[in-house]
C-alpha positions in Angstrom: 0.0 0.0 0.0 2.6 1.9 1.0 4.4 1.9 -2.4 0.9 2.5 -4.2 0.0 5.8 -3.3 2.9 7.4 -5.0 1.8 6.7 -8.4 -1.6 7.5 -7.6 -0.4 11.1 -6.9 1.6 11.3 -9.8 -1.8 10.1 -12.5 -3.4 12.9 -10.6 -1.0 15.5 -10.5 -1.0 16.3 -14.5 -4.6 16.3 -14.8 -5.0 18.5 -12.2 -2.4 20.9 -13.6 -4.5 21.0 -17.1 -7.4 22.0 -15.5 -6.2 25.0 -13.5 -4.7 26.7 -16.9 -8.4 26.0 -18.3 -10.5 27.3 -15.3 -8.2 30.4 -15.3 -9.1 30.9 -19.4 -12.7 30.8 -18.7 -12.7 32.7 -15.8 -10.6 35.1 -17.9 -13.1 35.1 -20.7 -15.9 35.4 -18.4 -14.6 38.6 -17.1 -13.9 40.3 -20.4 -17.6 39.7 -21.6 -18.9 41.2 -18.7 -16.9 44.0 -19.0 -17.8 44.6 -21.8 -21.8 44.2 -21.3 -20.9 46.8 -18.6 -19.0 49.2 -20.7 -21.9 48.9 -23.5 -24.7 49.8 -20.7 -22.5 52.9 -19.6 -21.6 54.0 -23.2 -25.0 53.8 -25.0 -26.9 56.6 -23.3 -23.9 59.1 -23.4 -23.1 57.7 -27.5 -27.3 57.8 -28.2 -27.5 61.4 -26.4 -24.2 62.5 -28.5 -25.9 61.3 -32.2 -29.3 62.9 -31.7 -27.2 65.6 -30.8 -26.7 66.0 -34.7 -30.0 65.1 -35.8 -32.7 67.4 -36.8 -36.0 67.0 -34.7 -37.7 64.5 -37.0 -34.4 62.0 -37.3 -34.8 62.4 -33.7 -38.3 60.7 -33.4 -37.8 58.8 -36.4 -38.7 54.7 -36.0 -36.5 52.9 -36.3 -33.8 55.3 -35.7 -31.2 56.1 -38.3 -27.5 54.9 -37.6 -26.6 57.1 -40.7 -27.6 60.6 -41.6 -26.2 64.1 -42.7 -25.4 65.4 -39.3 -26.6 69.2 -38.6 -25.5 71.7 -36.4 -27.9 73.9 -35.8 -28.7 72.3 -32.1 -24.8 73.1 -31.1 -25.4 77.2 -32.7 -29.0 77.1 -30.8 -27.5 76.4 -27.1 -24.3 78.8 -28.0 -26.2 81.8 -29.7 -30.0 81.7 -28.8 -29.8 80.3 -25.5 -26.2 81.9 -24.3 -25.1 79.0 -23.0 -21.5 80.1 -22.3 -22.5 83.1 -19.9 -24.4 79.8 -18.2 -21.0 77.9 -18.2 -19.3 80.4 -16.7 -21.5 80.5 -13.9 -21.3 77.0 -13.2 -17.9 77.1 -13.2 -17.3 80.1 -11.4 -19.7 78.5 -8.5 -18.1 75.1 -9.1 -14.6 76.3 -8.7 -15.5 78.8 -6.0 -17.6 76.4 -3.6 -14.7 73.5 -4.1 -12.0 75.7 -3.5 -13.3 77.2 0.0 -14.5 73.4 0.5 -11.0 72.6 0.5 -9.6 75.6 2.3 -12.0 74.6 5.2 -12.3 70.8 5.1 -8.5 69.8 4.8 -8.1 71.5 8.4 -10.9 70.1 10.1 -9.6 66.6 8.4 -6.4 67.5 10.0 -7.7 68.0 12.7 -10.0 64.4 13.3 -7.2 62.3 12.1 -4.6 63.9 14.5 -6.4 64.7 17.6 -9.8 62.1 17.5 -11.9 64.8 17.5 -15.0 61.9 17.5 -17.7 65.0 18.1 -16.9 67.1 15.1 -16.2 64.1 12.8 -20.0 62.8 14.1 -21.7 66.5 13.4 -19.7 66.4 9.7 -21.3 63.1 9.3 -24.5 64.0 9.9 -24.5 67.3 8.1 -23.5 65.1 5.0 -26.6 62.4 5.5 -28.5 65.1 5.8 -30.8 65.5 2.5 -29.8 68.8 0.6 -33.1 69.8 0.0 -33.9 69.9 4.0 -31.7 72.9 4.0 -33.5 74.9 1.2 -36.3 76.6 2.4 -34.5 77.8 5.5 -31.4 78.9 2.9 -33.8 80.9 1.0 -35.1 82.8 4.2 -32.4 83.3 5.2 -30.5 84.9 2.3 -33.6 86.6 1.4 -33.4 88.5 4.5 -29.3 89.2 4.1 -30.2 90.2 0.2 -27.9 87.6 -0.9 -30.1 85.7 -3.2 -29.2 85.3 -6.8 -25.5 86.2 -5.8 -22.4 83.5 -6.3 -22.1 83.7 -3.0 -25.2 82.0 -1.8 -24.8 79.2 -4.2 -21.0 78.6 -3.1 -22.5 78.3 0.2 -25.2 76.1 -0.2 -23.0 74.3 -2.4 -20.4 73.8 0.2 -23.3 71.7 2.4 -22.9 68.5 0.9 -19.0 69.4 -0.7 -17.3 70.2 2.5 -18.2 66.8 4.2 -17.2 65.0 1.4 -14.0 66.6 1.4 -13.5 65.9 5.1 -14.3 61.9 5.2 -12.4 61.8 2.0 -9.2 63.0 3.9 -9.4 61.8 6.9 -8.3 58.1 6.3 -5.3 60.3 3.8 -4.3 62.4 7.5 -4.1 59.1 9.3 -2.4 57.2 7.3 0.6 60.1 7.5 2.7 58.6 10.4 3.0 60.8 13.1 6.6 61.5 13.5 6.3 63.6 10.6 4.9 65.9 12.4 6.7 65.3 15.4 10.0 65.7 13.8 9.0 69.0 11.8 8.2 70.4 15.4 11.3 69.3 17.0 13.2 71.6 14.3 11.1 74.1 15.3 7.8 74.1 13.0 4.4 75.3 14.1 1.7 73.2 13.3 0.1 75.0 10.3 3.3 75.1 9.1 3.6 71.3 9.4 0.5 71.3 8.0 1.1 73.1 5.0 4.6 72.4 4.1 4.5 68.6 4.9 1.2 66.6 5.3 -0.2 68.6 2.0 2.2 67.6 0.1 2.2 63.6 1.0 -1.8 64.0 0.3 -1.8 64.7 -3.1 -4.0 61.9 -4.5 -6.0 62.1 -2.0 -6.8 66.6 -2.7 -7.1 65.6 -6.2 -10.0 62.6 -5.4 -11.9 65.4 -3.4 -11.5 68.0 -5.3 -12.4 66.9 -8.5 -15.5 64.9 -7.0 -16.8 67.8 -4.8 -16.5 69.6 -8.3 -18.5 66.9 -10.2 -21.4 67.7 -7.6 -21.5 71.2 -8.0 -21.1 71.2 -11.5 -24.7 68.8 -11.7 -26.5 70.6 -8.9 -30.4 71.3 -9.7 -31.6 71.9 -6.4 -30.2 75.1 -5.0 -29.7 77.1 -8.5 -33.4 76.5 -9.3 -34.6 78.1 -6.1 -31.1 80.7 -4.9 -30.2 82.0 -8.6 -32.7 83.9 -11.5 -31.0 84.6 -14.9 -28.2 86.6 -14.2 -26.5 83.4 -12.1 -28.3 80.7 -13.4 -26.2 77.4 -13.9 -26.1 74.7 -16.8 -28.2 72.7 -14.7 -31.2 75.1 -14.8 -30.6 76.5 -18.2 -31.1 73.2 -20.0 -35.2 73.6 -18.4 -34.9 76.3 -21.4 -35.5 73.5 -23.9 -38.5 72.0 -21.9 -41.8 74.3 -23.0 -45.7 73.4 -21.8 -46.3 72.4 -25.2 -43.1 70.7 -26.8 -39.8 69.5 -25.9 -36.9 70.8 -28.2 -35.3 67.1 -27.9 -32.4 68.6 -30.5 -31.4 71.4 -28.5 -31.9 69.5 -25.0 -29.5 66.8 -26.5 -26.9 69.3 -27.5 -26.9 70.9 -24.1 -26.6 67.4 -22.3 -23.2 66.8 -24.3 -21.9 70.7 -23.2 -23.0 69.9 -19.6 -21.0 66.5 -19.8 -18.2 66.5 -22.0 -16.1 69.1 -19.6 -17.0 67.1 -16.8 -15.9 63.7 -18.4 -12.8 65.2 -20.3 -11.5 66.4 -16.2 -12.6 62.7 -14.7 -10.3 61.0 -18.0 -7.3 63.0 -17.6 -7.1 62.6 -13.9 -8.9 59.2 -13.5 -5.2 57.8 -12.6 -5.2 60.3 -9.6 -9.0 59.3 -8.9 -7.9 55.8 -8.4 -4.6 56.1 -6.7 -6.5 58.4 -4.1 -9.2 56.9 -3.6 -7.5 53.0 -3.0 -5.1 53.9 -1.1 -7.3 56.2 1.1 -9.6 53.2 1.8 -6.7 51.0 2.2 -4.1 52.8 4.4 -7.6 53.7 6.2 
């Protein structure tokens, strides 16, 4: 028996070594086509809304749709010269850039601030302010800069745009902060830094990835907010968001124009996520991970 089960292991051995290459080929194949069932259901609305884009009204509603067609532009010269779509995108991203920035001049502090000291209690209220729904804080927004005389002003919608933006920015940075050992900042004070110093000349810059993750997605939200620019802002600081509602009328729906102003709204917005998806990534893993 004893001599026996030796050549037992050696018939099994080779078959089992076939099989694993095989399982891994499937499992590799498997993978791709569901991939790329996932790509396809991400890509069709943004390809479809990008095509009728260039179709007149009727190829628009036409059954079955037409793959080919003479492509028009007169959607793209109805956002940009009837409906002034670029004063629109410069509001956005004035308010965009404007509510991120003081997001980040406020949120990477109070970060800081949790991840070094446990500060439990503020990292709780943040919390809460962020599950919060948006739209509890409207109405009492409105009063409130209706009485101040701040309504349709950049400065209300920076604020209310900073509700959900600056507690993103803070849980985003927090695991970033704690994953910084501490002797950093205990050396740096030994040679006779402060703390914002600390702060500014050596924890920022080893957080990187992680002020690009934030930044850009705390953009991304203020760049497709509805909610406060339909109720804080009238024409003169209304956003791309708000101005699309131009192409929606009681009694038709200008599905040519509405198209073309879906691809303005996106296309910036998709353009910034490609050319720093690498950072996007890099922050976000390692954030969660070091976490």
């Amino acid at each position: 028996m004893i001599g026996i089960e030796p050549a037992r292991q050696e018939t099994k051995t080779p078959a089992r070594a076939t099989r694993q290459p095989r399982r891994r080929a499937v499992s590799q194949i498997i993978y791709e086509v569901l991939r790329v069932i996932v790509l396809i259901l991400f890509l069709l609305p943004f390809f479809w809304m990008i095509l009728n884009s260039f179709k007149t009204a009727l190829g628009i509603s036409k059954v079955p749709p037409d793959l080919i067609f003479v492509p028009t532009l007169a959607n793209y010269v109805n956002v940009f010269v009837s409906q002034s779509f670029l004063d629109f995108f410069g509001n956005s991203f004035l308010i965009a850039a404007g509510s991120t920035l003081f997001g980040l001049l406020l949120g990477l502090p109070a970060a800081y601030s949790i991840a070094r000291y446990r500060q439990n209690g503020l990292a709780i209220a943040i919390l809460m302010g962020r599950m919060v729904p948006g739209i509890t804080f409207l109405i009492p927004w409105f009063i409130l800069f209706r009485q101040i005389h701040m309504v349709d002003t950049y400065a209300a919608l920076i604020l209310s745009h900073m509700l959900v933006g600056l507690p993103f920015i803070v849980w985003v940075m927090v695991p970033f902060f704690e994953a910084i050992p501490v002797e950093l900042d205990e050396a740096a004070r030994v040679d006779g830094s402060s703390i914002l110093v600390t702060f500014i000349r050596i924890i920022l810059p080893l957080s990187g990835p992680g002020i690009i993750s934030a930044s850009l997605l705390a953009f991304i939200y203020s760049w497709n907010n509805f909610m406060f620019s339909i109720v804080l802002a009238t024409e003169r600081t209304k956003t791309l968001p708000v101005a699309i509602y131009n192409f929606i009328s009681y009694a038709q729906i200008d599905w040519g124009g509405l198209m073309a102003a879906a691809v303005v709204i996106t296309l910036p917005i998709l353009i910034l996520a490609l050319a720093t998806q690498r950072f996007i990534v890099r922050g976000l893993t390692s954030g969660a991970l070091k976490g």
